[in-house]
N, CA, C and O atoms as a Tripos MOL2 file, in Angstrom:
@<TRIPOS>MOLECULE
protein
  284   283    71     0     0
PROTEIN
NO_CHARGES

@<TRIPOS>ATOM
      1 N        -174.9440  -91.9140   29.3730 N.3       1 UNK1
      2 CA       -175.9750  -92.4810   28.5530 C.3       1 UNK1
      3 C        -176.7510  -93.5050   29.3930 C.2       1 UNK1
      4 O        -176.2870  -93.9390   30.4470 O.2       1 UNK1
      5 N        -177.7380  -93.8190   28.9880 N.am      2 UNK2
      6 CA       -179.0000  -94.5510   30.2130 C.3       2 UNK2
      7 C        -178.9020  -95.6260   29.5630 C.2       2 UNK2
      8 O        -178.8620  -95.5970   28.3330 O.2       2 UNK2
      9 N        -178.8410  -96.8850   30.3220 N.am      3 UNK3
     10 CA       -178.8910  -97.9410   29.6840 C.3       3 UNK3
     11 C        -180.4730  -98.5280   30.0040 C.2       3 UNK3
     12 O        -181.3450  -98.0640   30.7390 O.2       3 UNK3
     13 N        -180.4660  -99.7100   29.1610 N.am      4 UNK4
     14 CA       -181.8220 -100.4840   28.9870 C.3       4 UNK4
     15 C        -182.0240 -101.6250   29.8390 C.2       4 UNK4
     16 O        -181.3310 -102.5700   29.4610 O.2       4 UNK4
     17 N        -182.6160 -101.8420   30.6970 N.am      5 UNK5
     18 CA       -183.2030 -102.6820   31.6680 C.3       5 UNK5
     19 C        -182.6480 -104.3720   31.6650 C.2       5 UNK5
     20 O        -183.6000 -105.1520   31.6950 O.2       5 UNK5
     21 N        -181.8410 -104.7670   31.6480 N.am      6 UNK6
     22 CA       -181.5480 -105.7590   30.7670 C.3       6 UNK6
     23 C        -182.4420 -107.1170   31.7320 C.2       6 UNK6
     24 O        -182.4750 -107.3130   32.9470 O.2       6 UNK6
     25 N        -183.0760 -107.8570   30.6090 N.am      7 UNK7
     26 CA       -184.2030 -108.7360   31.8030 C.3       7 UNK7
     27 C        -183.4320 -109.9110   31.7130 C.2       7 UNK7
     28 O        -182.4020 -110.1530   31.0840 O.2       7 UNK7
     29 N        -184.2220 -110.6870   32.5620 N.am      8 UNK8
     30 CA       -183.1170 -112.4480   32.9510 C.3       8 UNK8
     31 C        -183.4000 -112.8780   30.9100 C.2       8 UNK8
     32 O        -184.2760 -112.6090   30.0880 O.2       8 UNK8
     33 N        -182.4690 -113.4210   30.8960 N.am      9 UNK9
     34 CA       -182.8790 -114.7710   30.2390 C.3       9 UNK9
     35 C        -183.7310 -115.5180   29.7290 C.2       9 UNK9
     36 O        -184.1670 -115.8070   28.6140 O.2       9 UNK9
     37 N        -184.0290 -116.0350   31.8740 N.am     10 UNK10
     38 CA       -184.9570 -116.6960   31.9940 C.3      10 UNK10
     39 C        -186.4280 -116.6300   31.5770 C.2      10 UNK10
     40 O        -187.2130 -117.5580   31.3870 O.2      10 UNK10
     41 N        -186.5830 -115.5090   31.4950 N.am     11 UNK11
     42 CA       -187.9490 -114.2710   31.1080 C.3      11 UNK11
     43 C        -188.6060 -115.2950   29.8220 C.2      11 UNK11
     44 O        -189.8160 -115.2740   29.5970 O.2      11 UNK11
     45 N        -187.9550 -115.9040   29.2710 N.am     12 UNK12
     46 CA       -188.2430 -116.1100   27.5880 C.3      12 UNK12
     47 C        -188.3400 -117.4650   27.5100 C.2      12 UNK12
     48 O        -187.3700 -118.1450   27.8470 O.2      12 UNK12
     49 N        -189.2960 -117.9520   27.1410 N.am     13 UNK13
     50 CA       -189.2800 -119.2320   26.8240 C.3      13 UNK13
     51 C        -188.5720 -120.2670   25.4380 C.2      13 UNK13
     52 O        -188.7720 -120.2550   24.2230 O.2      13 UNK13
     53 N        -187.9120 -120.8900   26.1040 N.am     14 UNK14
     54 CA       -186.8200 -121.7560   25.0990 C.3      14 UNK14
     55 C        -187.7030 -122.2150   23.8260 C.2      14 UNK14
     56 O        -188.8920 -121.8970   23.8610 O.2      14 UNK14
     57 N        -187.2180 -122.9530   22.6740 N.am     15 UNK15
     58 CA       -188.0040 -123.6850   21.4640 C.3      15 UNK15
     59 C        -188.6390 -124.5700   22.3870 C.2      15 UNK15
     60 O        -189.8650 -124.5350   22.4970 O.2      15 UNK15
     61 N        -187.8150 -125.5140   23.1950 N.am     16 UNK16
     62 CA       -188.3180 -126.4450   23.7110 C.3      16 UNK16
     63 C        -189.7750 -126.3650   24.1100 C.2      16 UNK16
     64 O        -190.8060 -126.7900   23.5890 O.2      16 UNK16
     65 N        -189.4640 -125.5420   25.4290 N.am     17 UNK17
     66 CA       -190.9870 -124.5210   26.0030 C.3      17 UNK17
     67 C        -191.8960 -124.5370   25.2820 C.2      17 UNK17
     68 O        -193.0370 -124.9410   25.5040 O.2      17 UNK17
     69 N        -191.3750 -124.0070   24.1700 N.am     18 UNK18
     70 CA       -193.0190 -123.5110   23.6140 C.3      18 UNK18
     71 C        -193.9870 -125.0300   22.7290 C.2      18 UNK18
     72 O        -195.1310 -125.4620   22.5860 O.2      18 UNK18
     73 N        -191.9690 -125.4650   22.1900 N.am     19 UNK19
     74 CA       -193.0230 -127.0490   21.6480 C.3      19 UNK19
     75 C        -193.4810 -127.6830   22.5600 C.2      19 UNK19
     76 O        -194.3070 -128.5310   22.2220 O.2      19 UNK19
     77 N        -193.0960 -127.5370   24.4110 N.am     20 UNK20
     78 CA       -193.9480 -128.5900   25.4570 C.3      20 UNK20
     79 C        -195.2050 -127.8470   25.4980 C.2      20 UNK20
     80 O        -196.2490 -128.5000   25.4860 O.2      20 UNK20
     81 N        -195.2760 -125.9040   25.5690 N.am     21 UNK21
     82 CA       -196.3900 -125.3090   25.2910 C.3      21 UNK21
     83 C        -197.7600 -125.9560   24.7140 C.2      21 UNK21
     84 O        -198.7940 -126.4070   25.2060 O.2      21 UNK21
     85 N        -197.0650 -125.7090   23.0140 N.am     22 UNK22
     86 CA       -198.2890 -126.2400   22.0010 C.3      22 UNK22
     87 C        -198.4470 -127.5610   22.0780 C.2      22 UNK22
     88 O        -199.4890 -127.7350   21.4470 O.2      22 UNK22
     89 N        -198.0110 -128.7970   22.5160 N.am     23 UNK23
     90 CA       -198.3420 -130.4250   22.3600 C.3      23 UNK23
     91 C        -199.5250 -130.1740   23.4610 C.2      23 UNK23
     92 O        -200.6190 -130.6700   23.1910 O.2      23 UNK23
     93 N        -199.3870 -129.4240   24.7160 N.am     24 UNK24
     94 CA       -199.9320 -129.5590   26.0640 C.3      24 UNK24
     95 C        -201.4860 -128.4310   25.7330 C.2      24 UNK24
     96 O        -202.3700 -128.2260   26.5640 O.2      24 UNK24
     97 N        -201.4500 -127.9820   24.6310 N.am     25 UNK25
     98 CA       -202.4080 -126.7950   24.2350 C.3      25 UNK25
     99 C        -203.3480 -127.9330   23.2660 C.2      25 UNK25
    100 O        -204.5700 -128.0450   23.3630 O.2      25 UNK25
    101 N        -202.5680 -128.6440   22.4290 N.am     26 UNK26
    102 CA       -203.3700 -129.2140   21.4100 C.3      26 UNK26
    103 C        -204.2830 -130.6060   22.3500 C.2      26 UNK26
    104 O        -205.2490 -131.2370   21.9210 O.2      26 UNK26
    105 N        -203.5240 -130.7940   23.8490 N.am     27 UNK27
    106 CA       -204.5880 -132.0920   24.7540 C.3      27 UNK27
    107 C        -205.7950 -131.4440   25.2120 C.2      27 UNK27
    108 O        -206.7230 -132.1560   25.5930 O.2      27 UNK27
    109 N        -205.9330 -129.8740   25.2270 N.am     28 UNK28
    110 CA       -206.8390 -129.4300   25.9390 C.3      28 UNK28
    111 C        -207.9880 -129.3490   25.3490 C.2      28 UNK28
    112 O        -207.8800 -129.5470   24.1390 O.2      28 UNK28
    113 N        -209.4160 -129.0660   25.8250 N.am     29 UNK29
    114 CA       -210.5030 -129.0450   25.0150 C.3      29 UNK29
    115 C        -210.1680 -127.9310   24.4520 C.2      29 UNK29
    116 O        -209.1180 -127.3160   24.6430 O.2      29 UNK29
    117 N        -211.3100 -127.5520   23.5300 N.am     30 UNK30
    118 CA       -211.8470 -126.0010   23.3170 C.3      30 UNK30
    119 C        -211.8960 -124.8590   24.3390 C.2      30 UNK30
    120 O        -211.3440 -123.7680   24.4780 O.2      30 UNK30
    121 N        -212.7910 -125.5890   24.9830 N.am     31 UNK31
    122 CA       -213.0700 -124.6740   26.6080 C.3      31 UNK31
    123 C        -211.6600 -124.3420   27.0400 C.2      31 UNK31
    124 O        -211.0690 -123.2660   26.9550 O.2      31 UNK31
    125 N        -211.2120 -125.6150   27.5700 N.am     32 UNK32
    126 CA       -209.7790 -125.2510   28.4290 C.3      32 UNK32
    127 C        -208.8630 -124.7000   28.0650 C.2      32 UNK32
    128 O        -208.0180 -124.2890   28.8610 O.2      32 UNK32
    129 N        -208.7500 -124.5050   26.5510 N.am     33 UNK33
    130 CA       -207.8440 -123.1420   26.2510 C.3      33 UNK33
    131 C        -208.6040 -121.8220   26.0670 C.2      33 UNK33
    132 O        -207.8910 -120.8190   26.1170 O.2      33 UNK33
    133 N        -209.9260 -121.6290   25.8630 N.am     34 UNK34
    134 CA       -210.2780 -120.2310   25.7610 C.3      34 UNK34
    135 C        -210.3170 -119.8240   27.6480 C.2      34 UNK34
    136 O        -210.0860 -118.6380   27.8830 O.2      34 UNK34
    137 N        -210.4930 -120.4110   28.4570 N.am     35 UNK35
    138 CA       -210.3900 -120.1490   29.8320 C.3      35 UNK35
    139 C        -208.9070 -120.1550   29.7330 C.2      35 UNK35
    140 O        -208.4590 -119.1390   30.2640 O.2      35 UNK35
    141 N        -207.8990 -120.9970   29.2060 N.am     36 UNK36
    142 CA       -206.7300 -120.3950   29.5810 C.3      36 UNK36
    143 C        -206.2420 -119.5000   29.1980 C.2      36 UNK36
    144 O        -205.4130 -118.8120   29.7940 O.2      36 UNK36
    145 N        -206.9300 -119.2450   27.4680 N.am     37 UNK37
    146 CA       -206.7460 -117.7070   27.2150 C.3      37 UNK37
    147 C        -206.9090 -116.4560   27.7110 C.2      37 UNK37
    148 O        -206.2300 -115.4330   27.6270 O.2      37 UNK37
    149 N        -208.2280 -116.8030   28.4000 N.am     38 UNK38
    150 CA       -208.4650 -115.5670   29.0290 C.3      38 UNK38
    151 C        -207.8320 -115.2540   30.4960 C.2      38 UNK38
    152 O        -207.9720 -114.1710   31.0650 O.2      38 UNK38
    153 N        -207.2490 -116.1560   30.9230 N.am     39 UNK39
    154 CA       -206.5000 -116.0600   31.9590 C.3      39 UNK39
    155 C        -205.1920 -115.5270   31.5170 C.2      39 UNK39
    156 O        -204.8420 -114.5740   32.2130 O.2      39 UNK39
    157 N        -204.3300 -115.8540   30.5430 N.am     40 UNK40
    158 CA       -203.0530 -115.1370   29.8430 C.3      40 UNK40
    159 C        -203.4580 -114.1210   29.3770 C.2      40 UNK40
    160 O        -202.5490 -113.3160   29.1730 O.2      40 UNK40
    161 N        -204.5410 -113.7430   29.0800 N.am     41 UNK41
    162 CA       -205.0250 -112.1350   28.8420 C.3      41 UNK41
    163 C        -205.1350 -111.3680   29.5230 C.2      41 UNK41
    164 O        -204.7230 -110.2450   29.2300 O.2      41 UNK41
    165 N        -205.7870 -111.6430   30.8370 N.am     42 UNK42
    166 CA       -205.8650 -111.0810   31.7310 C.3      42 UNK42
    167 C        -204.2850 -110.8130   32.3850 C.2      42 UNK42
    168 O        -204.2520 -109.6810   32.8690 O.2      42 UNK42
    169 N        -203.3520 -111.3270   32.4910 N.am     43 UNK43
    170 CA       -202.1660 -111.6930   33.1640 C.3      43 UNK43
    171 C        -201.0590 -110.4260   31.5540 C.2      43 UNK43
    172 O        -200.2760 -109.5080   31.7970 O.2      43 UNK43
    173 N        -201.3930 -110.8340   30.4470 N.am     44 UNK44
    174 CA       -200.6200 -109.4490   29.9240 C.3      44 UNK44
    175 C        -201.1120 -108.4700   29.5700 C.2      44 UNK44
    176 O        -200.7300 -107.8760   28.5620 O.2      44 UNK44
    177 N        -202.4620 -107.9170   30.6200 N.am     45 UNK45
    178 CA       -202.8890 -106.4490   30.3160 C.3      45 UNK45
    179 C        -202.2900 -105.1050   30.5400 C.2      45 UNK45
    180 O        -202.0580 -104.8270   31.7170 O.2      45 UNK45
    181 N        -202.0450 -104.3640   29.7830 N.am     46 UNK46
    182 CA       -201.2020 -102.9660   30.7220 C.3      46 UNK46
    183 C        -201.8440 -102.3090   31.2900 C.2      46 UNK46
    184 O        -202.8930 -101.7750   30.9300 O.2      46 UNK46
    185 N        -200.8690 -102.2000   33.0710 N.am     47 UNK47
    186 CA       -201.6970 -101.8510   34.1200 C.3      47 UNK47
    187 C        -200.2290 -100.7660   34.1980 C.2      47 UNK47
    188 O        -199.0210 -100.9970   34.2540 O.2      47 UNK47
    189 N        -201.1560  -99.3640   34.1660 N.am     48 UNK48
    190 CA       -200.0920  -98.7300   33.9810 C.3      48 UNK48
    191 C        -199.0200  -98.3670   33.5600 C.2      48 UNK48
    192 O        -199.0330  -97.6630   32.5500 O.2      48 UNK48
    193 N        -197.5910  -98.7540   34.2470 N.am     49 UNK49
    194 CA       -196.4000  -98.7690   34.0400 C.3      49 UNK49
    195 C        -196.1080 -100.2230   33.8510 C.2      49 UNK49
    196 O        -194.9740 -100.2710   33.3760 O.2      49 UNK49
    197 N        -196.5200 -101.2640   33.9740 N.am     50 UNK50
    198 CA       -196.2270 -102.3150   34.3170 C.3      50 UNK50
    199 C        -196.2340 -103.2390   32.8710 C.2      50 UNK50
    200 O        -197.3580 -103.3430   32.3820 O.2      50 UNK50
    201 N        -195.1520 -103.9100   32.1370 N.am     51 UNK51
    202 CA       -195.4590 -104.3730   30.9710 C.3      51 UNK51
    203 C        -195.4800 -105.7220   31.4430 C.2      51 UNK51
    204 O        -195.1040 -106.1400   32.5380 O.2      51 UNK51
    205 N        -195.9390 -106.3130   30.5350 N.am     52 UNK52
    206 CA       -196.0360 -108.1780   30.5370 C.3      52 UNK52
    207 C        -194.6280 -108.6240   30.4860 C.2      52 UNK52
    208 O        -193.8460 -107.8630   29.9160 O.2      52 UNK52
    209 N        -194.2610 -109.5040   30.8820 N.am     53 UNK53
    210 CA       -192.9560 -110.5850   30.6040 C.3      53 UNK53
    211 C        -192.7160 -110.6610   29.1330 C.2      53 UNK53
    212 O        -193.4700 -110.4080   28.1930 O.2      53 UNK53
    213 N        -191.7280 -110.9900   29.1600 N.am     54 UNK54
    214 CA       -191.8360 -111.8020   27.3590 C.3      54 UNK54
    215 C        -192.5230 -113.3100   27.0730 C.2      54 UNK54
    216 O        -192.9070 -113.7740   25.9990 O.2      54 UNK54
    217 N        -192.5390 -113.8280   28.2310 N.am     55 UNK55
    218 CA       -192.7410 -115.4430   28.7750 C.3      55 UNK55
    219 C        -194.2030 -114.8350   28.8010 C.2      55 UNK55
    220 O        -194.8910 -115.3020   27.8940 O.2      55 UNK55
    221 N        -194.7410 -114.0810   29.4600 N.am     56 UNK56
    222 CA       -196.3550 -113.9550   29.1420 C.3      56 UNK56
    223 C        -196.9310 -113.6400   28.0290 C.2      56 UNK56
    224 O        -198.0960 -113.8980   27.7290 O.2      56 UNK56
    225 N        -196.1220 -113.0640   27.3680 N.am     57 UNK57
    226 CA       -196.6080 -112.8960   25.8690 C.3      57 UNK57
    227 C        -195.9440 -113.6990   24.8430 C.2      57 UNK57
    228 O        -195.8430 -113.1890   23.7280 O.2      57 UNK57
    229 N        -195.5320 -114.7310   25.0140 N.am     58 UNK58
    230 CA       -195.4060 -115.9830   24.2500 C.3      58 UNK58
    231 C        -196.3490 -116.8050   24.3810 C.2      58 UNK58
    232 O        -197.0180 -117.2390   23.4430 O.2      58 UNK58
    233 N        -196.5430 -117.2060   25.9950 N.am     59 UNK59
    234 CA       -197.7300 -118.1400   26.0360 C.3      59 UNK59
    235 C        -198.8340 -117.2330   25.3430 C.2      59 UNK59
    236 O        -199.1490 -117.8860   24.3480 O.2      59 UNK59
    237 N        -199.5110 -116.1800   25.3520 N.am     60 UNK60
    238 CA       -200.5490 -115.7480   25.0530 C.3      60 UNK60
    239 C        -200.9530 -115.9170   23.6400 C.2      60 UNK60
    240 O        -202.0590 -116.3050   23.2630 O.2      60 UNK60
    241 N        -199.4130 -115.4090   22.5020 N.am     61 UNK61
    242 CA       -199.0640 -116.1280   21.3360 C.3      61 UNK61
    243 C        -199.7220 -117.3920   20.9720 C.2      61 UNK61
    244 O        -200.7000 -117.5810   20.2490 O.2      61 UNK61
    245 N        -198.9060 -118.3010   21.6880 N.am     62 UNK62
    246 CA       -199.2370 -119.5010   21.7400 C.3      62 UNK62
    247 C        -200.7050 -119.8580   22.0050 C.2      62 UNK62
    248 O        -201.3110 -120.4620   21.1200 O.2      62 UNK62
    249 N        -201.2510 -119.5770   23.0080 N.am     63 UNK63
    250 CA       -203.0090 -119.8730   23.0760 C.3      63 UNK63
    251 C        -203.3640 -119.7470   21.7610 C.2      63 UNK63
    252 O        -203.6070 -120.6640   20.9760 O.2      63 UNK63
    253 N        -203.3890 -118.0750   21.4720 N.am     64 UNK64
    254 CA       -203.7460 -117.7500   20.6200 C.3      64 UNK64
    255 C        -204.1830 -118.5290   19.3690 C.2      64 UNK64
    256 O        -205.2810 -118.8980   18.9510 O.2      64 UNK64
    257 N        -202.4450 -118.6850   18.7580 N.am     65 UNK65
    258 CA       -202.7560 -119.5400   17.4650 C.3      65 UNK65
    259 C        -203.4310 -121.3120   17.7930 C.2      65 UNK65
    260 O        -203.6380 -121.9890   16.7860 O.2      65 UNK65
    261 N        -203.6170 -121.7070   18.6540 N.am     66 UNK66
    262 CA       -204.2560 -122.6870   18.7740 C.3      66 UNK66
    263 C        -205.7630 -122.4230   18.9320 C.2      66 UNK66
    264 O        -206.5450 -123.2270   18.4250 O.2      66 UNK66
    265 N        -206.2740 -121.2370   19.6710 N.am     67 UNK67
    266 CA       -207.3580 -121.1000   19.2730 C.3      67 UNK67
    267 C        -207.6700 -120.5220   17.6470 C.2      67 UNK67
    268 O        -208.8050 -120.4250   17.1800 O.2      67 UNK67
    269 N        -206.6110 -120.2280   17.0350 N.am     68 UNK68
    270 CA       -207.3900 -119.6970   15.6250 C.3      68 UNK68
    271 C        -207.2440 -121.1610   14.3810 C.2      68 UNK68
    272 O        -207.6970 -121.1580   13.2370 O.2      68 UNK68
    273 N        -206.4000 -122.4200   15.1340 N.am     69 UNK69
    274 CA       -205.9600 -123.3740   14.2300 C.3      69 UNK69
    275 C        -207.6680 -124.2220   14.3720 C.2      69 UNK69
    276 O        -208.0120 -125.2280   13.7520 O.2      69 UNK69
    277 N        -208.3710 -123.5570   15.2170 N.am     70 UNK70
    278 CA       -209.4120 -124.4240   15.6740 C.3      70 UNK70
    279 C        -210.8720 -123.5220   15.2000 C.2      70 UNK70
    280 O        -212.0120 -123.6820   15.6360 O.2      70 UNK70
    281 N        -210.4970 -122.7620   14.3960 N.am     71 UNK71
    282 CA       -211.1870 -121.6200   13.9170 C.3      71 UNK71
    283 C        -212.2170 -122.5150   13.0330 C.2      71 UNK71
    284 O        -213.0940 -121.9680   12.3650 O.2      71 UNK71
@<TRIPOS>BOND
     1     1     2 1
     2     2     3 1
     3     3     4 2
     4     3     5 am
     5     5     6 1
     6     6     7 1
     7     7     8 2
     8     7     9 am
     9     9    10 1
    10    10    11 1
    11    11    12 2
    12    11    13 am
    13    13    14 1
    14    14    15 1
    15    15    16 2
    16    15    17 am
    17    17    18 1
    18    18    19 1
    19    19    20 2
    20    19    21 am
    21    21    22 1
    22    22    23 1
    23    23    24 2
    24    23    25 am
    25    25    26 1
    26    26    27 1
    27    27    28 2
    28    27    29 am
    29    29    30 1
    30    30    31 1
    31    31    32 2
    32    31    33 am
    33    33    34 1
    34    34    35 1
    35    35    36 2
    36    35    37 am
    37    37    38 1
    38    38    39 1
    39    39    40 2
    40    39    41 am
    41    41    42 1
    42    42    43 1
    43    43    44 2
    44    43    45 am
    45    45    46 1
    46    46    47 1
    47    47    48 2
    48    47    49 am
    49    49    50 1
    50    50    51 1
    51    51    52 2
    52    51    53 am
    53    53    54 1
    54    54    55 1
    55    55    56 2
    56    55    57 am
    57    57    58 1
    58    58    59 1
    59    59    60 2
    60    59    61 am
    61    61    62 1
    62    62    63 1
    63    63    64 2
    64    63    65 am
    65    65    66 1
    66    66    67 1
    67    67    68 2
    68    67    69 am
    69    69    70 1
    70    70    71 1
    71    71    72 2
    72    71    73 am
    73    73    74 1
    74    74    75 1
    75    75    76 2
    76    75    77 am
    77    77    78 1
    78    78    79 1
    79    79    80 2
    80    79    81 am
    81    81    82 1
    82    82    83 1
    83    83    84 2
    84    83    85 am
    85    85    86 1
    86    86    87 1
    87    87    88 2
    88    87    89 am
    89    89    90 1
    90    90    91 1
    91    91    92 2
    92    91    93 am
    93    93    94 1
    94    94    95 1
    95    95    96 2
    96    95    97 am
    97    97    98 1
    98    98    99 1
    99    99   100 2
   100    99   101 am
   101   101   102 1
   102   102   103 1
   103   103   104 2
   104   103   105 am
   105   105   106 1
   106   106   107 1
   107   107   108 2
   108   107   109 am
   109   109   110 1
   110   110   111 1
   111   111   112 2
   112   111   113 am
   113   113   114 1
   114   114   115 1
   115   115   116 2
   116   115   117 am
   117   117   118 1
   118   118   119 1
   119   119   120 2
   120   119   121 am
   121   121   122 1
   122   122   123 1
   123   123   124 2
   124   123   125 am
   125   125   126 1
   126   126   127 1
   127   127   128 2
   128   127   129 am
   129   129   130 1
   130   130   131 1
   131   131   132 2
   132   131   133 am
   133   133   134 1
   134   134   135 1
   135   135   136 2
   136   135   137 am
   137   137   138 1
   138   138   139 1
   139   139   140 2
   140   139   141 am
   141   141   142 1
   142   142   143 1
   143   143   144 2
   144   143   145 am
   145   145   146 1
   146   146   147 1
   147   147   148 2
   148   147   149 am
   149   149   150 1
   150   150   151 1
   151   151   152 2
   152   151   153 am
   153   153   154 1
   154   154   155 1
   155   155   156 2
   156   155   157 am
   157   157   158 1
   158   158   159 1
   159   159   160 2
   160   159   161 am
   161   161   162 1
   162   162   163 1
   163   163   164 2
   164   163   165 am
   165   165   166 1
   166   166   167 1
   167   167   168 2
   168   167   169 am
   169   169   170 1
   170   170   171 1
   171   171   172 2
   172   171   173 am
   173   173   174 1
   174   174   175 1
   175   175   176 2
   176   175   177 am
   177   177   178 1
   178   178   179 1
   179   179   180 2
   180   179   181 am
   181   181   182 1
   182   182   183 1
   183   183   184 2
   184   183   185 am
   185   185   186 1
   186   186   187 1
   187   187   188 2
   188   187   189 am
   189   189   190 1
   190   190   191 1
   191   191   192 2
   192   191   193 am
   193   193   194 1
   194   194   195 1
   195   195   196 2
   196   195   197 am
   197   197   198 1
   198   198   199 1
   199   199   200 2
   200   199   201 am
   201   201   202 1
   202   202   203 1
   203   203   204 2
   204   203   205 am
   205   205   206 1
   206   206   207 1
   207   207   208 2
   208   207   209 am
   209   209   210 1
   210   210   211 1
   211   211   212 2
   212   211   213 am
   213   213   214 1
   214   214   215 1
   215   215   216 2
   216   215   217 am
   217   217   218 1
   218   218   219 1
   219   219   220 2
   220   219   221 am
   221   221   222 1
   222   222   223 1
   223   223   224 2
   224   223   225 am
   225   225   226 1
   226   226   227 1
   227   227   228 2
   228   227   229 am
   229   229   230 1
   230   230   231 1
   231   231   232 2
   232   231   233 am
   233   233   234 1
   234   234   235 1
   235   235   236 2
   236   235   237 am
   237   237   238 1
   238   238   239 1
   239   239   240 2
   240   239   241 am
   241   241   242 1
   242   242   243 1
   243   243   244 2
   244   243   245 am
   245   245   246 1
   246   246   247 1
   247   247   248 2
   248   247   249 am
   249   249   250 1
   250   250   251 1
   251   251   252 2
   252   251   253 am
   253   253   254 1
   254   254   255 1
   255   255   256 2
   256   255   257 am
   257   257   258 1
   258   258   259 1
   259   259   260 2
   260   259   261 am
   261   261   262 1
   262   262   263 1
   263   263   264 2
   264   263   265 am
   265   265   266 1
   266   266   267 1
   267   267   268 2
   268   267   269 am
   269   269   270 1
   270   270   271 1
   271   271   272 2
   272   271   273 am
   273   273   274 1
   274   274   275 1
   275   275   276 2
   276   275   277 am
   277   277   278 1
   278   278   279 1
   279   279   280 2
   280   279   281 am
   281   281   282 1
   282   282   283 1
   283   283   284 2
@<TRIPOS>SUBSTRUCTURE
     1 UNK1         2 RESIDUE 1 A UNK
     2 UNK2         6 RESIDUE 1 A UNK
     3 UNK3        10 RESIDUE 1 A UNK
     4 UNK4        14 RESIDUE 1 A UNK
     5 UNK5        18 RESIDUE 1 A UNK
     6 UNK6        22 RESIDUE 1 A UNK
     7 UNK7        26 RESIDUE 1 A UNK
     8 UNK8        30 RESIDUE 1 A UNK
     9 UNK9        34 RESIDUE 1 A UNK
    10 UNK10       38 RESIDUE 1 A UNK
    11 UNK11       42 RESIDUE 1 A UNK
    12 UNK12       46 RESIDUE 1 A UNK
    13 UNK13       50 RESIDUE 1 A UNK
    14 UNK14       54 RESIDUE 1 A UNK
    15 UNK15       58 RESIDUE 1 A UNK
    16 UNK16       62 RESIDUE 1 A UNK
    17 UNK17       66 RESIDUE 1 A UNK
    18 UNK18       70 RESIDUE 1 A UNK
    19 UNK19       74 RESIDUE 1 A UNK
    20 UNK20       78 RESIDUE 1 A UNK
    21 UNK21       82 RESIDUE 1 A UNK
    22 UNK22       86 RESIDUE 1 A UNK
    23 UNK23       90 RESIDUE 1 A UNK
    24 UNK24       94 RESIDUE 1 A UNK
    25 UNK25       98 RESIDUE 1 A UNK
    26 UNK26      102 RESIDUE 1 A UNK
    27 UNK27      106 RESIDUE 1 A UNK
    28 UNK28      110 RESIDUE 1 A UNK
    29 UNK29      114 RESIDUE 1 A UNK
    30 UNK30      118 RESIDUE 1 A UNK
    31 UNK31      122 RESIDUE 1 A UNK
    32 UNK32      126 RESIDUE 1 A UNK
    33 UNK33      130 RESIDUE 1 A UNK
    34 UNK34      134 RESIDUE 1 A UNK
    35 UNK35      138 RESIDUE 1 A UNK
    36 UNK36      142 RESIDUE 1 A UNK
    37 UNK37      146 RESIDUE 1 A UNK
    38 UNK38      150 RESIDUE 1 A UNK
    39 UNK39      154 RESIDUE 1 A UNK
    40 UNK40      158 RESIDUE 1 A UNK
    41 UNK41      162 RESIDUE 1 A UNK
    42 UNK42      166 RESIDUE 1 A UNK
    43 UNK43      170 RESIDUE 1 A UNK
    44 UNK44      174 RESIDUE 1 A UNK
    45 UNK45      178 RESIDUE 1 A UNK
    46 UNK46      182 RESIDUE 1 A UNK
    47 UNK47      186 RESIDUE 1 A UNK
    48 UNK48      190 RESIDUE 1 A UNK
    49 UNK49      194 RESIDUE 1 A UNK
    50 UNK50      198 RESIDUE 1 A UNK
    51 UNK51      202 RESIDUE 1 A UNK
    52 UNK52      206 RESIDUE 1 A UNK
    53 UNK53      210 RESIDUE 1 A UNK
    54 UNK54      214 RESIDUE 1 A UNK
    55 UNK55      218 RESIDUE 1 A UNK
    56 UNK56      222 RESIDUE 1 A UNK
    57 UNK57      226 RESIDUE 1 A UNK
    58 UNK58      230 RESIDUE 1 A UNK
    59 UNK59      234 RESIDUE 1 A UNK
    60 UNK60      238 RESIDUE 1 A UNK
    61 UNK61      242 RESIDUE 1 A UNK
    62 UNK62      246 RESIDUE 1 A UNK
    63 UNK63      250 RESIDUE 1 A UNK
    64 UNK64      254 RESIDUE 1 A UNK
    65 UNK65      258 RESIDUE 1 A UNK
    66 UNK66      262 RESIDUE 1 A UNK
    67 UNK67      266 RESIDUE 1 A UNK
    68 UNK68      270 RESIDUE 1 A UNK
    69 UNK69      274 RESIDUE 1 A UNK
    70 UNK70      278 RESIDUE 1 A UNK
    71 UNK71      282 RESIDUE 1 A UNK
């Protein structure tokens, strides 16, 4: 039977993480998170075979709802 890829751990960002994430999201302007959005967008696009981290698609999460809390 084939087993499943098993990734670090590390891959995933802790509660902690993400609450240092969003405090450090809510100092930024407007601008500086839609440029950082689009930089975490760019960074979990599928290129091929290649999937995003889980850690890249948390932060992206994370942008995210700070840009829509600002909606």
């Amino acid at each position: 039977m084939a087993r499943r890829f098993d990734r670090d751990k590390d891959d995933v960002l802790s509660e902690q993480d993400l609450k240092q994430l969003r405090e450090n999201l809510s100092r930024l302007s407007p601008q500086g998170v839609r440029d950082f959005y689009d930089r975490t967008h760019e960074e979990c696009r599928l290129i091929y075979t290649r999937l995003p981290s889980p850690r890249k698609m948390q932060t992206l999460v994370q942008v995210w709802k700070q840009l829509w809390k600002w909606k």
